[in-house]
C-alpha positions as CSV (number, residue, x, y, z in Angstrom):
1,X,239.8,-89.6,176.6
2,X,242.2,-88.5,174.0
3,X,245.9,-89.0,174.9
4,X,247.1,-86.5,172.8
5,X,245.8,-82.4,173.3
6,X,246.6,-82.3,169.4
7,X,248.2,-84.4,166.8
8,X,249.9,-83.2,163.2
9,X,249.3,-85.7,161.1
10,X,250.6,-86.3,157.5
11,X,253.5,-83.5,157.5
12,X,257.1,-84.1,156.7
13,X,259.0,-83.1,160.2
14,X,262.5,-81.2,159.7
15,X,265.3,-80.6,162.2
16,X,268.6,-79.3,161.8
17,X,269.6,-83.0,161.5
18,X,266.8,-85.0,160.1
19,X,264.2,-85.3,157.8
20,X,261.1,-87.5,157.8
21,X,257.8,-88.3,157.4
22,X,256.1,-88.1,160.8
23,X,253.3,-86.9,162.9
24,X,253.7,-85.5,165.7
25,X,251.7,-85.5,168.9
26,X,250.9,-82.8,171.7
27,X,250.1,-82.5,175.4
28,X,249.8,-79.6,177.9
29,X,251.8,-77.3,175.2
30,X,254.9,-80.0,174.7
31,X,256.2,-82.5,172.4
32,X,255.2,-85.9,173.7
33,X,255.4,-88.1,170.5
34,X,256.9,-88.0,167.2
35,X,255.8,-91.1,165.3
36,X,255.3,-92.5,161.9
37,X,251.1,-92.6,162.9
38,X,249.8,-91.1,165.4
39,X,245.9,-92.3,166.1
40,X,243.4,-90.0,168.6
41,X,244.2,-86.6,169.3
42,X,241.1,-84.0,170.1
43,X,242.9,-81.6,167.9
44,X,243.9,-83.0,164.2
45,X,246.3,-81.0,162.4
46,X,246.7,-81.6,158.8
47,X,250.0,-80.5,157.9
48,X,250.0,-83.1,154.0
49,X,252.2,-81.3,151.8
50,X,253.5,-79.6,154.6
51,X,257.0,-79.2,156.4
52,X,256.9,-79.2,160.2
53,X,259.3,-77.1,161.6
54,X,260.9,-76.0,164.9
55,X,259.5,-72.2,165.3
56,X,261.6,-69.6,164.4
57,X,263.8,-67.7,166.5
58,X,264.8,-64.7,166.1
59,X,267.5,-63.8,168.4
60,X,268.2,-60.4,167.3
61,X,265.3,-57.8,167.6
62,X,264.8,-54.5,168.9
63,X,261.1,-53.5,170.6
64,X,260.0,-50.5,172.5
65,X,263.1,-49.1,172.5
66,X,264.3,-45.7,174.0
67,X,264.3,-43.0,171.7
68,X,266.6,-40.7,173.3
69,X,265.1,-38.0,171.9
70,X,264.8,-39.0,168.3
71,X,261.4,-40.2,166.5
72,X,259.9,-42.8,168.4
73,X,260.4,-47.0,167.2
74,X,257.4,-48.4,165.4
75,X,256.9,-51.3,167.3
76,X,256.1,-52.1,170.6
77,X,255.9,-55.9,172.5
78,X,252.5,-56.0,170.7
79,X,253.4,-55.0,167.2
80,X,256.3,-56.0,167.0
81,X,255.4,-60.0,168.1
82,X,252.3,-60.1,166.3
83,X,254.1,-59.9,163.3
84,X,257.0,-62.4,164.8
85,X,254.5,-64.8,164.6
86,X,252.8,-64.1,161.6
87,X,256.0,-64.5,160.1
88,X,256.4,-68.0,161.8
89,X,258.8,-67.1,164.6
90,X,257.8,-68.3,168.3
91,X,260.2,-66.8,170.6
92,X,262.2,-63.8,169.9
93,X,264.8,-62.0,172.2
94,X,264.9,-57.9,172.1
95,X,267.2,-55.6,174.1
96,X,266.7,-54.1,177.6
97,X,268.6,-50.9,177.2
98,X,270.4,-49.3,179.7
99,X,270.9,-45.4,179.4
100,X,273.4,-43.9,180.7
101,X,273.5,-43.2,183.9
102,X,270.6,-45.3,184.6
103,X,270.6,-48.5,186.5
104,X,270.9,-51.5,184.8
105,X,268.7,-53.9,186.7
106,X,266.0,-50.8,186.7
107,X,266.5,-50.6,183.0
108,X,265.1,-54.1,182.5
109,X,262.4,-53.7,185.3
110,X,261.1,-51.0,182.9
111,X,261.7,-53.3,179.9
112,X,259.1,-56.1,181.8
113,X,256.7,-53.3,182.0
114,X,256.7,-52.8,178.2
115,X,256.4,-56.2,177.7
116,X,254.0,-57.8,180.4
117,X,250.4,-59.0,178.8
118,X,252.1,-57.5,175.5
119,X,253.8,-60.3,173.9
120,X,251.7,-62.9,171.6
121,X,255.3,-65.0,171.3
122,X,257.2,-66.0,174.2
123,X,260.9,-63.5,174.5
124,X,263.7,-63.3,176.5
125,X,266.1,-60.1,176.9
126,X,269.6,-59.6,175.9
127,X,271.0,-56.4,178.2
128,X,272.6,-53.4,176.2
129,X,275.4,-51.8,178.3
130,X,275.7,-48.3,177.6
131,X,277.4,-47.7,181.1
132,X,280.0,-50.1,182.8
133,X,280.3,-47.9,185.7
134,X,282.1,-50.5,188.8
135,X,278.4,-51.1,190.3
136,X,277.1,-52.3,186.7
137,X,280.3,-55.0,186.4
138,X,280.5,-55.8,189.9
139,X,277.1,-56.2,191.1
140,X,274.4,-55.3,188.6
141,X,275.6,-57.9,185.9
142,X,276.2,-60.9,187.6
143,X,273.3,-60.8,189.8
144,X,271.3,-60.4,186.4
145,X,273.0,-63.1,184.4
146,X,272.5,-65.5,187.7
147,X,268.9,-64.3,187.1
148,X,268.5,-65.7,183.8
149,X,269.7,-62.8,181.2
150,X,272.8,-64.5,180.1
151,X,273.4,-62.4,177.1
152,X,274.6,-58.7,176.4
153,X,275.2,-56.6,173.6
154,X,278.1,-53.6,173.4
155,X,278.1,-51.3,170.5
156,X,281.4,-49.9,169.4
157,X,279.7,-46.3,167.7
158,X,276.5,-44.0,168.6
159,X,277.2,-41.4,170.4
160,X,274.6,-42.6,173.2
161,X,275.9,-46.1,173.2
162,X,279.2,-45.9,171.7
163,X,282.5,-47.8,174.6
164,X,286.0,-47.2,174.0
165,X,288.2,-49.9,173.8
166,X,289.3,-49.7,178.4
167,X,285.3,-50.2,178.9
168,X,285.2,-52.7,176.4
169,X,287.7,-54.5,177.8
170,X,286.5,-54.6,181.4
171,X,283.2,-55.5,180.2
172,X,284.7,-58.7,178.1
173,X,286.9,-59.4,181.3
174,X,283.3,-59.2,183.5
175,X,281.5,-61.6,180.7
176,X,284.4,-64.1,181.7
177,X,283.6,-64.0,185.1
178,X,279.7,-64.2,185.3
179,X,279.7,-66.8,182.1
180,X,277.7,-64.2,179.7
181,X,278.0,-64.1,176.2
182,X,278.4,-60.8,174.6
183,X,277.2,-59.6,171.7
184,X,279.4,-57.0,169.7
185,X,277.9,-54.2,167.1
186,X,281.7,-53.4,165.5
187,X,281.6,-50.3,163.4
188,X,284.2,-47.7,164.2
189,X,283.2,-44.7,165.8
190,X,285.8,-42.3,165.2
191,X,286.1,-42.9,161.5
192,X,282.7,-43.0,161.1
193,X,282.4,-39.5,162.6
194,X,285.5,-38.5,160.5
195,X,283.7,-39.7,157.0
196,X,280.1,-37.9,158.1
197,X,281.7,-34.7,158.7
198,X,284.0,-34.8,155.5
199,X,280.4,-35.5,153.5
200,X,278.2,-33.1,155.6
201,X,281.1,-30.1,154.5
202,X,280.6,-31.5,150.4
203,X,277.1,-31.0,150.6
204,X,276.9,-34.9,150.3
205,X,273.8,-35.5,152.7
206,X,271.2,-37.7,151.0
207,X,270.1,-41.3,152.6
208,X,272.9,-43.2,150.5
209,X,275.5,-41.3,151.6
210,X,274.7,-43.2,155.1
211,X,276.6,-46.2,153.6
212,X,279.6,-43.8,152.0
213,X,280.1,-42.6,155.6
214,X,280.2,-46.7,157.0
215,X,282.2,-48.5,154.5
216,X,283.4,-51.9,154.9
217,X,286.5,-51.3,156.0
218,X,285.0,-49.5,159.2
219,X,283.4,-52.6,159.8
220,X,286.4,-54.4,159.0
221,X,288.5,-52.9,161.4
222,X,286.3,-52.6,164.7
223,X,285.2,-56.3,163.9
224,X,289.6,-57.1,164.3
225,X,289.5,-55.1,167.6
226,X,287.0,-56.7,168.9
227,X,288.4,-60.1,167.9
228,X,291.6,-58.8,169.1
229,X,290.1,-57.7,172.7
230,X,288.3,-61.0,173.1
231,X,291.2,-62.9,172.3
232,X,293.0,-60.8,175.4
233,X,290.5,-61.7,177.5
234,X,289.7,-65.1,177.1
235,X,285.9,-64.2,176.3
236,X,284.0,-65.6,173.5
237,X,281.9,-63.4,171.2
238,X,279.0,-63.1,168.9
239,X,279.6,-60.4,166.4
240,X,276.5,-59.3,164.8
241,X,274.9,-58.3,161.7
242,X,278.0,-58.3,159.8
243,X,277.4,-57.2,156.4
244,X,280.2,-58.5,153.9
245,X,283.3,-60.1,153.0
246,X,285.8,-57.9,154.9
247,X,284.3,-58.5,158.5
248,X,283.6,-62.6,157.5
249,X,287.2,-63.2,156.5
250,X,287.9,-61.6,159.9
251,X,285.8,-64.0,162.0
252,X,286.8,-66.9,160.4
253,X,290.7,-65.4,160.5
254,X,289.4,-66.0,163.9
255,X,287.7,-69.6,164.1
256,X,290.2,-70.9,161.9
257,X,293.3,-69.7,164.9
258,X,290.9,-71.4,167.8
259,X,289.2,-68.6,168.8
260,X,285.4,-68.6,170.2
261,X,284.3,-65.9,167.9
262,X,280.7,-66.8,166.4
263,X,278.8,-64.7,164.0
264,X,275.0,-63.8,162.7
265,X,274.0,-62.3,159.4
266,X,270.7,-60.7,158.7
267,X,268.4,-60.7,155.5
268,X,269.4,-57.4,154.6
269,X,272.6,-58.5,153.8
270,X,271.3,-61.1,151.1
271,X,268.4,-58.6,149.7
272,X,269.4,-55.5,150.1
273,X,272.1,-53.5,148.2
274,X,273.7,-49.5,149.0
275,X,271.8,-48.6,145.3
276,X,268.5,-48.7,147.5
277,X,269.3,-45.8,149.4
278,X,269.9,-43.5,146.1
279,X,265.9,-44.0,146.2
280,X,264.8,-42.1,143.3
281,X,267.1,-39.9,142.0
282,X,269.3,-39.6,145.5
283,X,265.7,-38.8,147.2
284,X,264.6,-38.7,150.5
285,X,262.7,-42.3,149.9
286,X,266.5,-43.9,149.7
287,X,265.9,-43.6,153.9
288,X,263.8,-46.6,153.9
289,X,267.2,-49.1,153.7
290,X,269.0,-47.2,156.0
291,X,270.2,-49.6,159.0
292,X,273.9,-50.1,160.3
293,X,276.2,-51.6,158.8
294,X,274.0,-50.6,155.6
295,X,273.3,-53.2,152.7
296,X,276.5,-53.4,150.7
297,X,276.6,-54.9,146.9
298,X,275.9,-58.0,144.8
299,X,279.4,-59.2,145.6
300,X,279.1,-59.4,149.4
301,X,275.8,-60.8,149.0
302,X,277.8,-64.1,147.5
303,X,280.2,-63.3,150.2
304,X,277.5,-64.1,153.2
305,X,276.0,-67.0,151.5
306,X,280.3,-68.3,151.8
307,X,280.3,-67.6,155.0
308,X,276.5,-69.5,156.1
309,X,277.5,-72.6,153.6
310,X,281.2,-72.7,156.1
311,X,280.0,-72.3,159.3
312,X,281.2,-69.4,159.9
313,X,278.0,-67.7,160.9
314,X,275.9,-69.6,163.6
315,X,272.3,-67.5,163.4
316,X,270.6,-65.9,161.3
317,X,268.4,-62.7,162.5
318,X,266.0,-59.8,161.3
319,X,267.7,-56.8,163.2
320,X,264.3,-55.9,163.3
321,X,264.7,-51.9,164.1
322,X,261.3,-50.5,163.0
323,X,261.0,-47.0,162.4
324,X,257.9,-45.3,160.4
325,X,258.5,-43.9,156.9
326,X,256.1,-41.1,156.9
327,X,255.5,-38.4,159.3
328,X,257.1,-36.1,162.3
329,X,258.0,-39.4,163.4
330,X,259.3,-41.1,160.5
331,X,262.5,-41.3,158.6
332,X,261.3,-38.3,156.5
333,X,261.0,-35.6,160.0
334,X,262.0,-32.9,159.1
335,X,265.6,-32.9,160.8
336,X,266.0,-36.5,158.8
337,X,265.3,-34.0,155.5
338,X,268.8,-32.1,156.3
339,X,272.0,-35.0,156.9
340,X,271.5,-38.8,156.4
341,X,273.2,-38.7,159.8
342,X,269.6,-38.3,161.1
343,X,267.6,-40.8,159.4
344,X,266.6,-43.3,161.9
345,X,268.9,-45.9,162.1
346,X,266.6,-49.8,161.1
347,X,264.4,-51.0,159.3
348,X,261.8,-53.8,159.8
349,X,262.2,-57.5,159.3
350,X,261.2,-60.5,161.3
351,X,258.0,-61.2,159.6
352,X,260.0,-61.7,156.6
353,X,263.3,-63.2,158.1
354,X,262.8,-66.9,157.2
355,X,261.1,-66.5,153.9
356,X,263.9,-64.8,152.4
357,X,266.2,-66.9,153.7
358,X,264.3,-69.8,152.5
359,X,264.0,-68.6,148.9
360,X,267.1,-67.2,148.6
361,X,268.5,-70.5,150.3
362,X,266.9,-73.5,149.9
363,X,264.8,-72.5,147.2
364,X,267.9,-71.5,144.9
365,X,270.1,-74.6,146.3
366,X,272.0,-72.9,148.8
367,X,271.8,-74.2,151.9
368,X,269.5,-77.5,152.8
369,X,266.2,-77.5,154.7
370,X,267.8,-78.4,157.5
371,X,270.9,-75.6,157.8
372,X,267.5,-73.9,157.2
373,X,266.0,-74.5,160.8
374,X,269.5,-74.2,162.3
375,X,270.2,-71.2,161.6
376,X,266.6,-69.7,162.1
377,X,265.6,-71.3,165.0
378,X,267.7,-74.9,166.6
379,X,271.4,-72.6,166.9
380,X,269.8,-69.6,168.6
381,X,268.3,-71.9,171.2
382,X,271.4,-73.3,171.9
383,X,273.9,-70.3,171.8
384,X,271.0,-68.2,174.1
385,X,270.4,-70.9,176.6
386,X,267.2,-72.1,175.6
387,X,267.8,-75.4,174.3
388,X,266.4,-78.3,174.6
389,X,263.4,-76.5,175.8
390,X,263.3,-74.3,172.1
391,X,264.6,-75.0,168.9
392,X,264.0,-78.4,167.8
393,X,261.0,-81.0,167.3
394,X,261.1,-84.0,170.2
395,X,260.0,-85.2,172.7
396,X,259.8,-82.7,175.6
397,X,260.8,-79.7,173.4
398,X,257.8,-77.0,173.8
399,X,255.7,-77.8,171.0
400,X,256.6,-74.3,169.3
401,X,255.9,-75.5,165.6
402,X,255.7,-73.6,162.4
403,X,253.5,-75.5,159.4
404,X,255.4,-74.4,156.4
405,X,254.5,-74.6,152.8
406,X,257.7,-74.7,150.9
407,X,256.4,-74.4,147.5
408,X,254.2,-71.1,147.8
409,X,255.0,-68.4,145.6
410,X,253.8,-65.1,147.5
411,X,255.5,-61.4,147.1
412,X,256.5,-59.4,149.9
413,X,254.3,-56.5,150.6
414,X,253.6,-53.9,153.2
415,X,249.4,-55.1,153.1
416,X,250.3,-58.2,154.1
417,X,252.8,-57.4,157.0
418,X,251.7,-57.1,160.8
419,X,254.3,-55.2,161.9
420,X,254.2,-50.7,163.2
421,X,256.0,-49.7,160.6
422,X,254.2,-48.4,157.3
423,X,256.7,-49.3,154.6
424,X,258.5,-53.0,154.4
425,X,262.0,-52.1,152.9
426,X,261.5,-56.0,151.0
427,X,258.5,-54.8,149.2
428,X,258.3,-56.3,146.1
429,X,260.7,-59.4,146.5
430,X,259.0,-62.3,144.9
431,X,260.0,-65.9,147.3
432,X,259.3,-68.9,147.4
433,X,258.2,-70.6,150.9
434,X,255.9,-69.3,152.9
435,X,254.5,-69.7,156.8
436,X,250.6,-70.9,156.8
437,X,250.4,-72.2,160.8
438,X,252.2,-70.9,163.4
439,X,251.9,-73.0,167.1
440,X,252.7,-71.8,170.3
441,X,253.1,-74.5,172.9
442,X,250.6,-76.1,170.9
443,X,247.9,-73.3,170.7
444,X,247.7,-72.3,167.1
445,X,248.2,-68.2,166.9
446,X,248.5,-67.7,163.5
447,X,247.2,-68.8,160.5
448,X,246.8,-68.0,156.9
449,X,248.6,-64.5,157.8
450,X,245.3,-64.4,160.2
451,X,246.2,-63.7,164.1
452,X,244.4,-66.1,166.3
453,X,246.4,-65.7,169.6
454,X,246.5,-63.4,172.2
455,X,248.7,-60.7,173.0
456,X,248.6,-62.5,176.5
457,X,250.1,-65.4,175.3
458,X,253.8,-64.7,175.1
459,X,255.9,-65.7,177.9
460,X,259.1,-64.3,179.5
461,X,261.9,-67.2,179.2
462,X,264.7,-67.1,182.4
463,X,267.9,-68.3,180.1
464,X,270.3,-70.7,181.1
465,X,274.3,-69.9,180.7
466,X,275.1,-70.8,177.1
467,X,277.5,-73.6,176.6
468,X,279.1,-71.1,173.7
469,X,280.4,-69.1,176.5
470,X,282.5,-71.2,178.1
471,X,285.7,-69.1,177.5
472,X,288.7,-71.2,175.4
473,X,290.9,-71.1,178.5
474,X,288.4,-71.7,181.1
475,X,289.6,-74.0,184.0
């Protein structure tokens, strides 16, 4: 009998810190054996002309989530992975959101009910705190991050979601306590309210003006609060989705003074420019790019690729926010039709996450293949408290392996995508790179853009404390 479930013969294996020539051998959905040859094997893989890569991770997306009374999100557990892993990705981690005035730990009991039996990847949850009442930070928190959800996100605007800065900072000073690391949207409320207003009364309410109303320096500045609150506190922080050169200078402002402030960028930010939401002619269609912060300009794209080439951002998500285009439901309902302020706010992105990033980076010579799998799949495992079980090729790593064919010309299009939604914002974008085998503890669920798995595959991952929240101070 064969000693190895499955063996990947003839593919060129990349990490975050090596590349070779290898194959590499499975049992009972792990890693056992990564060798020049690899003989036997019931299951021969041949990945010739191939890179072998750690399956993506996409840390940042946002599934079945409340719509507090606004059109209903495109994707579901089942959607929304199924086109994960057609996009190469094998574990991603959405948000259990707690409204307010709900409990938190029942928030996320209702998030495992959306995603039992639903999930063809494997996902954690991050926790959205909406409401830090003294229950939530002194019971409801800790007992969840001693559970295994070691991660939380805060938003600093939306009116449903939005904390001023007192809750911020007893949620920060909890996060030190219960070792969680928190995840911060910085945008700033108040002036963003201020702007909308002041555009609504000049009769200036088509999708573009959506990024007139959120400018960089509203970004800008709640990124320095938060910095600034963090600091007070002790705490560590992931600031995310940042969209330009004002909130980058102020993160690494930040890591170059000592602090534990990380940051994560988003395709958008690399593809996407404010002139897309003019649509045609400042029409309605402009709603498609409309996500927070919104795309900015040519200039801050070359900004973002400064800040991945220094370190100064860690991951690289989707955002993945899926809304549909079309219909009562859509960006174009009919309140949508009268302020930009009510366009759903996302767009849809982690099918296409790592083959933008890889055209855009390693096919144009910015970043190497192996920065690559850092920052799509090997540095979310490790800030989120999966590594070494996710994020790398080795022995004993779950054999979560995407077969990559780096020379593939393909353009992005919405016939080809697997996500809810019924527009991709990328359509049209011509790359380079392209998934063609996506493994799942060593089951094979996607290939050829063809889903083989099962939505039953997917499997909820307890996290561990992340070693990036150990606050600077600690001890």
């Amino acid at each position: 009998m064969s000693e190895y479930d499955c063996v990947i013969r003839g593919g060129t294996v990349v990490t975050a810190a090596d590349t070779v020539r290898a194959d590499v051998g499975i049992r009972n959905g792990k890693i056992v054996t990564v060798a020049e040859k690899i003989e036997g094997g019931k299951k021969i893989i041949d990945a010739s002309g191939l890179l072998v890569m750690p399956g993506g991770i996409d840390s940042h997306v946002h599934l079945a989530q409340p719509a507090f009374g606004g059109p209903a999100m495109a994707d579901g557990f089942e959607s929304g992975t199924r086109s994960a892993i057609a996009g190469g990705n094998t574990t991603v981690i959405p948000f259990a959101l707690q409204p307010r005035g709900a409990s938190l730990r029942a928030s996320v009991t209702d998030y495992h009910k959306e995603a039992d039996g639903q999930s063809y990847c494997d996902y954690g949850f991050h926790l959205i705190i909406s409401d830090p009442t003294p229950s939530v930070l002194e019971q409801e928190l800790p007992a969840l991050v001693q559970d295994g959800y070691t991660s939380f996100k805060v938003f600093m605007t939306y009116d449903d979601l939005v904390l001023n800065d007192r809750q911020l900072l007893e949620v920060f000073d909890c996060a030190r306590g219960c070792g969680a690391l928190v995840m911060v949207h910085c945008e700033g409320y108040d002036a963003i309210r201020f702007m909308t207003e002041k555009l609504e009364r000049a009769g200036k309410t088509a999708p573009y003006y959506h990024a007139v109303s959120r400018p960089s320096s509203v970004e800008r500045e709640a990124t320095h609060r938060a910095i600034s609150h963090a600091e007070l506190t002790d705490v560590p922080i992931m600031v995310v989705h940042v969209s330009g050169r004002e909130p980058m200078e102020q993160i690494r402002w930040a890591q170059q003074k000592g602090l534990k402030i990380y940051g994560e960028t988003c395709p958008q930010y690399i593809a996407l420019t404010a002139e897309d939401m003019k649509g045609l002619n400042m029409d309605e269609s402009g709603g498609k790019y409309v996500c927070s912060p919104p795309p900015r300009d040519e200039a801050n794209w070359e900004a973002i690729w400064e800040g991945i080439r220094s370190g100064v951002f860690q991951t690289f998500s989707s955002d993945h926010c899926p809304f549909y285009y079309e219909g009562s439901q859509g960006k174009l309902n009919p309140k949508a039709r009268t302020s930009f302020k009510w366009v759903p706010n996302g767009i849809p992105g982690v099918e296409t996450r790592m083959q933008i990033l890889y055209s855009k980076g390693v096919g144009e010579g910015r970043i190497t293949v192996n920065e690559f799998v850092a920052l799509t799949s090997t540095n979310h495992a490790k800030i989120y408290g999966l590594y070494p079980k996710k994020g790398s090729i080795a022995p004993g790593f779950d054999a979560d392996i995407v077969l990559w064919d780096p020379n593939r010309k393909e353009t992005i299009r919405q016939e080809l995508m697997h996500h809810g939604a019924d527009y991709t914002p990328y359509e049209g974008l011509k790359v380079t790179g392209w998934p063609v085998m996506t493994l799942l503890r060593g089951k094979v669920v996607a290939e050829e853009g063809k889903i083989t798995g099962q939505k039953t595959d997917g499997a909820f991952l307890q996290r561990e404390l992340s070693p990036y929240a150990v606050p600077k101070h600690a001890g």
